[in-house]
C-alpha positions in Angstrom: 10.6 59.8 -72.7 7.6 57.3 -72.3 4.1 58.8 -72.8 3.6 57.6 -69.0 6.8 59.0 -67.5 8.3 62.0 -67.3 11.3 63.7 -66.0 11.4 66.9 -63.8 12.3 69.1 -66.5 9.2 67.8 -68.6 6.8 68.6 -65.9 8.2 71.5 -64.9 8.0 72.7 -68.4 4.6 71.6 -68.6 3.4 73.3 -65.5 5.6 76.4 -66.6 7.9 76.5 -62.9 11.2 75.7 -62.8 12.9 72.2 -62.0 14.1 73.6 -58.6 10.3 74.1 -58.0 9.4 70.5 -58.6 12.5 69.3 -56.4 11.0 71.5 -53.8 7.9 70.2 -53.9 9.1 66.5 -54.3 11.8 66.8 -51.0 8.0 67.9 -49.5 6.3 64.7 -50.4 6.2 61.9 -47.6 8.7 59.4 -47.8 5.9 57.1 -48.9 5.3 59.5 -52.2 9.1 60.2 -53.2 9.4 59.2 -56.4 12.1 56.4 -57.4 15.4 57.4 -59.2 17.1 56.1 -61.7 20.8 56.9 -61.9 20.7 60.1 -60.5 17.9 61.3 -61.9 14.1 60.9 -61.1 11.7 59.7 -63.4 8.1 60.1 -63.2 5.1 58.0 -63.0 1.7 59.4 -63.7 0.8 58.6 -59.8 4.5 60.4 -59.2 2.8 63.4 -61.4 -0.2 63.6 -59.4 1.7 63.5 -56.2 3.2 66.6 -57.2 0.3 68.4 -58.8 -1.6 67.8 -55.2 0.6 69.6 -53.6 2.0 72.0 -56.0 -1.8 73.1 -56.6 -2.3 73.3 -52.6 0.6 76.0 -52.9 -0.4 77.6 -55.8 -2.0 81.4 -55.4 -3.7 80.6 -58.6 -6.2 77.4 -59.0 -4.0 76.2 -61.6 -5.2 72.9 -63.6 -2.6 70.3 -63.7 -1.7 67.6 -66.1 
């Protein structure tokens, strides 16, 4: 993929959960902050990433650094 985008198995790899965690976490974002699919498949944005980290950080027991 892109430098700027990013499928779920990317981040999740990146932030070392599993892709069910991200789609968690995404089916948790406002409608406003849903990432867009392509196919069926989403892909990423960097604002799309930082959606997620916000809240995957705010449920985090750790104070994990996100990318």
């Amino acid at each position: 993929m892109s430098e700027n985008l990013k499928t779920i198995r990317e981040l999740a790899e990146e932030l070392g959960v599993s892709k069910q965690r991200i789609q968690q976490i995404i089916t948790n974002l406002s409608p406003s902050k849903t990432p867009n699919k392509e196919g069926n498949r989403y892909i990423l944005n960097s604002r799309d990433v930082h959606n997620i980290c916000l809240l995957y950080t705010s449920d985090a027991a750790d104070d994990m650094q996100c990318v």
